[in-house]
N, C-alpha and C positions, 0 to 999 in steps of 0.2 A: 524828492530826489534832486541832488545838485544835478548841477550842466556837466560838472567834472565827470560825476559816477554814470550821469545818461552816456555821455561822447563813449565812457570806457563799453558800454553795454552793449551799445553799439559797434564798437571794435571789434570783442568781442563774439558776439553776435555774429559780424559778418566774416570773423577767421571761421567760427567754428561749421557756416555754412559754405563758404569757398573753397573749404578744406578738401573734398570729397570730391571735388567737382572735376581733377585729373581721372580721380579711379573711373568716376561715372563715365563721362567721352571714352575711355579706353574699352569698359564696357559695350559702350552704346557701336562704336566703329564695329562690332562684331555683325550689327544687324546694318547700317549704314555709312555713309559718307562726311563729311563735313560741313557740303550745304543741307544737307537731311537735318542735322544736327541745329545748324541755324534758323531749318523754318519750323521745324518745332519747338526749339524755343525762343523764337518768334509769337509763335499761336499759343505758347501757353503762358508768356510773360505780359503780352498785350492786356489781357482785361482785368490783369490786377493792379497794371498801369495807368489801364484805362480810369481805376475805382479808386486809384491814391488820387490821381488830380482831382477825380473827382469831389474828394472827400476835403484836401487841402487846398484847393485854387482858390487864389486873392483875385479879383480882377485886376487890379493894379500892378498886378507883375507883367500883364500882358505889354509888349514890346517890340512896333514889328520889325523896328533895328536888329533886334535878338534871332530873330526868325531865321533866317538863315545860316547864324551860326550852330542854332540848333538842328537845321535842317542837317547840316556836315555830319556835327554829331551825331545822329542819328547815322546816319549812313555809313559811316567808320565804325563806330561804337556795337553795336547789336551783329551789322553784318557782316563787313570785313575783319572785324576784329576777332570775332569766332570762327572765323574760317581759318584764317591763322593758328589760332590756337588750337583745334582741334588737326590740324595738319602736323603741327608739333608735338603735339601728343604723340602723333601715328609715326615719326617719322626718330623723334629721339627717346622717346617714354616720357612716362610721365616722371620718374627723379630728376629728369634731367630738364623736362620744358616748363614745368611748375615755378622753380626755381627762378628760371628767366624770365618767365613771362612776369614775375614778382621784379621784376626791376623797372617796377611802375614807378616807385619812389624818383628812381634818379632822373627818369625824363620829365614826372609833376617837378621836381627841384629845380629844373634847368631852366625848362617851359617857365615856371613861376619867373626867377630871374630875370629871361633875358624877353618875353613877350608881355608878361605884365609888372616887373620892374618889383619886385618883391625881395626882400634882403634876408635867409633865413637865416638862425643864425648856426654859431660853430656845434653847436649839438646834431642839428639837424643835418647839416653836411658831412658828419662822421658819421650818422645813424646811414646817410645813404653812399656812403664811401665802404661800409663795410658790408654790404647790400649788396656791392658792384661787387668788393671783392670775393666775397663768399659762390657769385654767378661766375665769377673766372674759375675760381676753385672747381667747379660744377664741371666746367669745358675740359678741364684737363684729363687727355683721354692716354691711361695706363696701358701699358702692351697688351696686357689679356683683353682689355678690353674690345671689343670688334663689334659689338652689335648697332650702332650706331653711326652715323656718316654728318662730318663737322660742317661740312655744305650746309645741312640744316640751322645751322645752330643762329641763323638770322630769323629764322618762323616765328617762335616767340615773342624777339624783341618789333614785330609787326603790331 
């Protein structure tokens, strides 16, 4: 298998399991909260995290410069990151905060640019130009519309 058709498998792979993952939270808020949500999956992502390192660690990645930037990570990523999102869920639905929260593109794009000096090119800045606009399109809220409150509409993008 080339590296092309893995990456795409991969892709792949990971839409058609990230896909669900609005209905599930909306689901799950029936029985719980949105730290509820993060320390179970917390406990249920750990030991299959625990079993990749285990399976793939070089020792030579080891880097304790890195150590703290993963340490952030960690604490943004897992924790705070799914508090948000499952609070957006609860608060716009899920058509509306899925959407947003997918405008992961434009801040990787930026980030890449202006903190690690990366130059993408015109493809990738129209693939995430129309990313953005598609999320505007999402925000625009019609007269019948009322079930939602645009206060929110910053949860997502956390």
């Amino acid at each position: 298998m080339t590296d092309t058709t893995l990456a795409a498998l991969f892709a792949l792979t990971t839409a058609a399991l990230a896909g669900p993952v609005g209905l599930i939270i909306r689901r799950g808020q029936k029985y719980g909260n949105a730290v509820t949500g993060v320390i179970i999956g917390l406990i249920v992502n750990t030991p299959v995290l625990i079993a990749a390192t285990a399976y793939f660690w070089d020792p030579a990645w080891w880097d304790l410069r890195a150590v703290g930037f993963f340490v952030m990570l960690g604490l943004a990523g897992p924790s705070l990151g799914r508090v948000f999102m499952y609070q957006s869920v609860h608060y716009l639905g899920v058509s509306r905060a899925i959407p947003l929260i997918q405008m992961l593109p434009l801040t990787t794009a930026m980030g890449a640019y202006g903190l690690l000096g990366e130059r993408p090119g015109p493809y990738v800045w129209a693939g995430t130009l129309l990313v953005v606009a598609g999320c505007v399109g999402l925000t625009i809220k019609g007269k019948m519309d009322t079930n939602w409150d645009r206060r929110y509409l910053w949860l997502p993008l956390m």
